[in-house]
Every structure is written in structure tokens, then in C-alpha cells.
N, C-alpha and C positions, 0 to 999 in steps of 0.2 A: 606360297607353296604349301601342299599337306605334308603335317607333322604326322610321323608314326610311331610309336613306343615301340622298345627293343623286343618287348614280348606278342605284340603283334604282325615284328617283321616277319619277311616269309623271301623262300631261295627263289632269286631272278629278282628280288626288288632292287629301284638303281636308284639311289640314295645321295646328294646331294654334301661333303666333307670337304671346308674349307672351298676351295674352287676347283676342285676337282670328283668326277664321276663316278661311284664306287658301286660293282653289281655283286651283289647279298650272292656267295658261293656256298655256304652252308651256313646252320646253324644249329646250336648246340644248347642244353641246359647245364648249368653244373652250380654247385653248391660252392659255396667261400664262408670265410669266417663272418660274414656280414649277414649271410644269408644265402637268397637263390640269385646267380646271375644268368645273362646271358651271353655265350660265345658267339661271336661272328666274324664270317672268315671270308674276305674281299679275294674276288678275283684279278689276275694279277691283268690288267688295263694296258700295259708298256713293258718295252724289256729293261726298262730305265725301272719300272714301279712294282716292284714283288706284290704277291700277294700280303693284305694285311690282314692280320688276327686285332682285334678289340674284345675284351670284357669287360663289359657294360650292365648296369642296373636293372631290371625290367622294364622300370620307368622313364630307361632313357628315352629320350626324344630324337630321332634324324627326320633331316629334310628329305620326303618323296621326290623325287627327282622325275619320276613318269608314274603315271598314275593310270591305271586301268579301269575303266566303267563298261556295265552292261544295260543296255534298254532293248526293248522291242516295240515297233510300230505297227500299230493296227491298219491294215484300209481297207472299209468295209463301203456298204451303199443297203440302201433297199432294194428290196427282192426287185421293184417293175422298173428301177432307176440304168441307166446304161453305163455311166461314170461312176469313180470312186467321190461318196461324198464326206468320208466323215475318215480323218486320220488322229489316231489316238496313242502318244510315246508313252508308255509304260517301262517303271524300272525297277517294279516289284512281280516276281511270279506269281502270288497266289492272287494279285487285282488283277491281272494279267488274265489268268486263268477263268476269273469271278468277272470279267469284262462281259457287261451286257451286249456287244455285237456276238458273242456264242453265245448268249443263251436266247435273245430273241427270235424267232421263225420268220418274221420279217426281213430281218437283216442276213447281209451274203458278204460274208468275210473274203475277198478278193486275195489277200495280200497281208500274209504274218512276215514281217524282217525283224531279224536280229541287227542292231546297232552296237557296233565295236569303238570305244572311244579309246584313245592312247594322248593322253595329255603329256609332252617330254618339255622341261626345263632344261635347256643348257647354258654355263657360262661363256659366255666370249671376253674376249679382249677388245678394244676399241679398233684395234689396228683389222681385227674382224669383222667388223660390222660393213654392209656393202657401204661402197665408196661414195666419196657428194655427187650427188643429185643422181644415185644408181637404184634400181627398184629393188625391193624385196625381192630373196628367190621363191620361185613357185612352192607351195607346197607339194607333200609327197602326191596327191588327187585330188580333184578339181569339187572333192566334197571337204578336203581337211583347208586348213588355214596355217600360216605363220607369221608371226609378226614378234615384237621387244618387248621390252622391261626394262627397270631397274627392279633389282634381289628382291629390296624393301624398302622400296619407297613407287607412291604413287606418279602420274596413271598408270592401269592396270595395261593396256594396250598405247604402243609404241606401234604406228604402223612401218617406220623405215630406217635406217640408219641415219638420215639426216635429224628426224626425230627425236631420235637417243640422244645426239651431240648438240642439239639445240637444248633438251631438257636439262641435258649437264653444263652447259654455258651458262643457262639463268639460273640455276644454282650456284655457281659460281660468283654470279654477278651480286646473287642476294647474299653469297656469302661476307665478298667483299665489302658491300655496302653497310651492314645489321649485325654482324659479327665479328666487329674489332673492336680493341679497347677504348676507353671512353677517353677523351681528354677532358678532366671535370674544370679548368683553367679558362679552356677555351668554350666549354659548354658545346663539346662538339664529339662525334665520334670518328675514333682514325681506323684509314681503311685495318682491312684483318691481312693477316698473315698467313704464311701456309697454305694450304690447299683443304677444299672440302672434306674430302677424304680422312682429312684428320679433325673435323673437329664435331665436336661431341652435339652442337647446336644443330648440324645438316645430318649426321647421323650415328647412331649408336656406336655403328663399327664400320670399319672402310669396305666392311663388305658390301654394306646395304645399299649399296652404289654402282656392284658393280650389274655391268649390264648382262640379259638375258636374253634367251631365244628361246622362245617358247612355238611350241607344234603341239596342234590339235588336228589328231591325224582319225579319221571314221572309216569305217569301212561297213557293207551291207552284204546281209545273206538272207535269201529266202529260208524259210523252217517251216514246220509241221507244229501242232501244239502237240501232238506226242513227243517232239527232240526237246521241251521245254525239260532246265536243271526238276527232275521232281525231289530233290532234296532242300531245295532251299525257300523259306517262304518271303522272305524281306528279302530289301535290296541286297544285292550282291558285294561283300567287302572288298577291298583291294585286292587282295590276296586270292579271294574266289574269282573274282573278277578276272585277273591273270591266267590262273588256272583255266579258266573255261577260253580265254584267248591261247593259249596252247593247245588248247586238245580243239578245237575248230581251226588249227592252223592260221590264226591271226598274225602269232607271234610263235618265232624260231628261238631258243635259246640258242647259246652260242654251245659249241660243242663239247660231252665234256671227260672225251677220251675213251680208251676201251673201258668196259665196267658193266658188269653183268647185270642182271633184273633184278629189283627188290618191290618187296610189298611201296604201292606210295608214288611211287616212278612212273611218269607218263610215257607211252610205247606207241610204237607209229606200227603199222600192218598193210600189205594190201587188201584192197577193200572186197576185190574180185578175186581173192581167195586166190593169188597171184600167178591166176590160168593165165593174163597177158603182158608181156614184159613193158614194162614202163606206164604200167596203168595206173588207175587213182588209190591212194592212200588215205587211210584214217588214221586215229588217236582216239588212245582210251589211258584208263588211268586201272593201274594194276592192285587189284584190292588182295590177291593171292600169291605169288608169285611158286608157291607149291601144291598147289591144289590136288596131286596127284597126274598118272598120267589117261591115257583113251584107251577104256575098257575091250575096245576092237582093237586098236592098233598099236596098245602102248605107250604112244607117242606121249613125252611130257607135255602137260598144258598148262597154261594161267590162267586164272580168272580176273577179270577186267570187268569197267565199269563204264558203260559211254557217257556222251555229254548230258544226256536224258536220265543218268541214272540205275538205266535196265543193266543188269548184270550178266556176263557169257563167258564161255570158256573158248581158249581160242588155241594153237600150237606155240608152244614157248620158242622153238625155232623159227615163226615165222614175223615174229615181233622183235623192234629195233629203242632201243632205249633212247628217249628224246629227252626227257626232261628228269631231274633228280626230285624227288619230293616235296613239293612247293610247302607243304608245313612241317614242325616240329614233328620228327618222326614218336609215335606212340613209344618205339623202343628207347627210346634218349633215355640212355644213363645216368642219372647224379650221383657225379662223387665228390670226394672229398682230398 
């Protein structure tokens, strides 16, 4: 799994604590006698499981629990060819951009896709895992994948639940055999006691055993090279990467009550200027949230920022708050 430092979390990452699933509900900076930390405030998961608060180091370390990635797929051909011949994944914009199928006159770009990657680790329990000799469940599309693990210990792919419970039987087996005490009398060793789980020769912590379900979920959308991020030139970090899967509606955060618009908040609109009822929607990300109002009409506006970057002003009444500010807001206070 990818490690994240507490000062590169960001709101909506779902984080990986003990064996149970914890999604990043805000974050805070504030100062202590140590230095600078960071606050972070877990969404409440169960009505069994409040919300939790942690302050933590910058340096701390959590386990990413889903992991957001951005590529896009080139397919292009020569101008006299009838098929696409040549597909090119790119996961950097500005090579992306500097891709010789746009710049040479021979070649006919067919087909720009955006590729949405959502990599989720989840723990199970044994009694979870599909039953003997039952298949995997389908993935979410017939482009994603699902299959196991163990936490931390290899292989990396478990394709089924019979697979998991074989792996942890011949750990077991090697347990008992290689990891009991020696009889130096007899010049022999006696089987081991206890269970895997606890001993320090099979793993570090009885976590690293326990099993996983991991989803490699993709999804594809046609694009323009004008919708390309024009702010980013390298690959895309987790956190951008999330971002940019909310404002193309990949991903829905969960909802997060009444709460008005702030600078940083991602807002949903209709697209058709909401002349048709139940029509399509967008998302942008709100760079103003006072920009003043329409010089004709009064009306207050925001100023917002699409996936591409281009900037506009839209009616503050016609915009619906989706998402809280995926990073550290610029305003964050430190005290003391």
C-alpha cells in the first residue's frame, strides 16, 4: 500500500488505521510546543464509531487506502491508414501535450481518452472471503479487476478466497515445522506453538497477515487537448489526482450537510444554464466565492475554475456545494 505523510494528506483521502477505514474529513495546521503539527478529523464511518480527531507530526506516515491516478491514451494512425495504429498512455501533461501525434501533419489523432484509475484496499475477515471453491465477485466494469492479498506479506495478487486460505495454511504449516524450539538433547526441533499471527519469524505484527481486497476500478472519457489540467506539468499527485476525479464526476464524496460556498470548494451547476429540468451537470472548483455581483443584473457571482483551468464567473445561486476543499486551505490559522 502507498504511505502518505500527514502533511501531504488532503480532504476525502481514505486512510487505512488499524483495520478499520478512516475518510480524511478535514484538515488543519496548528502549532504545539514541539513545533508545527497537523490536525485531522476522521469522518464518523458507524453510529457505533464517532468521528475521530488525531494530531500528528507532519512526518507522520498513514496507510493510503485508495489511491487516485490520472493517464490519457493517445490513438492516432497516418493520415492514408483507415485503423487506429499506434496507442500511446501518457501520465504526464506537458509530454502529453509535446506528443508527436500533434505535432506531425502526417499523423490523425482519432481518439484523446482520459483514464481514471481508483486503486481501493479493503480489510476483510476470513469468514469474508467468498466461500470454497466460490469465484471472485465481478468487478465494479468489465475494464476494472478484483482479486486478494495479504496486508504485508507476499504474492502481491491472490486471485480467490480459496487462494488466501491455502496461502495461510502453508504458512502455518511452515510455521509449525521451522519455528519451534529446538530440542538440543534430541538434536531435533519441536513442532511451534501458537499461531502465526503471533510470531515475530512469519510476521512483524498480526496485522501483516491479515487479508485484503483490493479493486482496480478504471473508467474512460473521451477529451479535447483544450479540457487538458493547463496548470499541472508532471504527473498528477494523489491529491490532484482525486481532485480532478471529482470535478469530472468519477467520484462523489459523501455528503457534507447544509454549508454554504467557500473560496477552494468544489460546486456542481447545470451545464445548460438550467433551461431543462433534469439536464446535465458540471463541476468546477470555486477560486472566488465573492467576486462581486452582475453588472446588468446584480445578481451575486463566483468565480470558478474548470478541469482545464480556464476561469468564469457563473450565478452563486445556481451552484450546489459538492466537495470541501481538497487541500490545506490558504486561510488555516496557526495557533498556539
Amino acid at each position: 500500500m502507498l504511505s502518505i505523510s500527514a502533511n501531504d494528506l488532503y480532504v476525502g483521502a481514505v486512510v487505512l488505521i488499524g483495520t478499520h477505514l478512516e475518510t480524511v474529513e478535514s484538515l488543519r495546521r496548528q502549532a504545539t510546543r514541539g513545533g508545527l503539527a497537523v490536525s485531522v478529523t476522521f469522518e464518523a464511518s458507524e453510529p457505533q464509531r464517532p468521528d475521530r480527531h488525531l494530531v500528528v507530526e507532519p512526518d507522520h506516515e498513514f496507510a493510503l487506502a485508495r489511491v487516485h491516478s490520472v493517464a490519457w491514451i493517445i490513438h492516432s494512425r497516418h493520415r492514408n491508414a483507415r485503423a487506429v495504429q499506434d496507442r500511446a498512455r501518457i501520465g504526464v501533461p506537458y509530454a502529453l501535450r509535446g506528443h508527436w501525434a500533434f505535432r506531425q501533419k502526417w499523423t490523425v489523432v482519432e481518439r484523446l481518452v482520459e483514464e481514471h484509475t481508483v486503486l481501493t484496499h479493503r480489510p476483510l475477515g476470513l469468514d469474508e472471503l467468498p466461500g470454497l471453491g466460490a469465484p471472485t465477485p465481478a468487478p465494479p466494469n468489465p475494464d476494472s479487476s478484483r482479486f486478494y492479498r495479504l496486508h504485508r506479506h507476499g504474492p502481491a495478487v491472490l486471485p480467490t478466497g480459496d487462494a488466501v486460505r491455502g496461502k495461510l495454511a502453508r504458512l502455518a504449516e511452515v510455521h509449525r515445522r521451522d519455528h519451534g524450539p529446538v530440542d538440543w538433547e534430541m538434536a531435533q526441533r519441536l513442532p511451534a506453538g501458537g499461531d502465526i499471527y503471533n510470531c515475530r519469524s512469519c510476521a512483524r505484527s498480526p496485522l501483516d497477515l491479515m487479508p485484503m481486497e483490493v479493486v482496480v476500478e478504471r473508467t474512460y472519457r473521451d477529451i479535447v487537448p483544450d479540457a487538458l489540467p493547463s496548470t499541472w506539468e508532471y504527473e498528477l499527485c494523489t491529491a490532484a489526482a482525486y481532485e480532478r476525479h471529482v470535478l469530472l464526476g468519477t467520484v462523489t464524496p459523501s455528503p457534507q450537510g447544509e454549508c454554504g460556498i467557500g473560496d477552494g470548494d468544489i460546486v456542481e451547476f447545470p451545464a445548460d444554464g438550467g433551461r431543462t429540468p433534469g439536464g446535465t451537470t458540471a463541476r468546477a472548483k470555486v477560486v472566488s466565492s465573492t467576486p462581486g455581483n452582475d453588472l446588468v443584473t446584480g445578481v451575486p457571482l463566483v468565480l470558478l475554475t474548470g478541469p482545464d483551468g480556464r476561469q468564469f464567473h457563473r450565478a452563486l445561486s445556481g451552484c450546489a456545494r459538492v466537495a470541501p476543499p481538497v487541500y490545506f486551505s490558504p486561510s488555516d490559522e496557526v495557533t498556539r
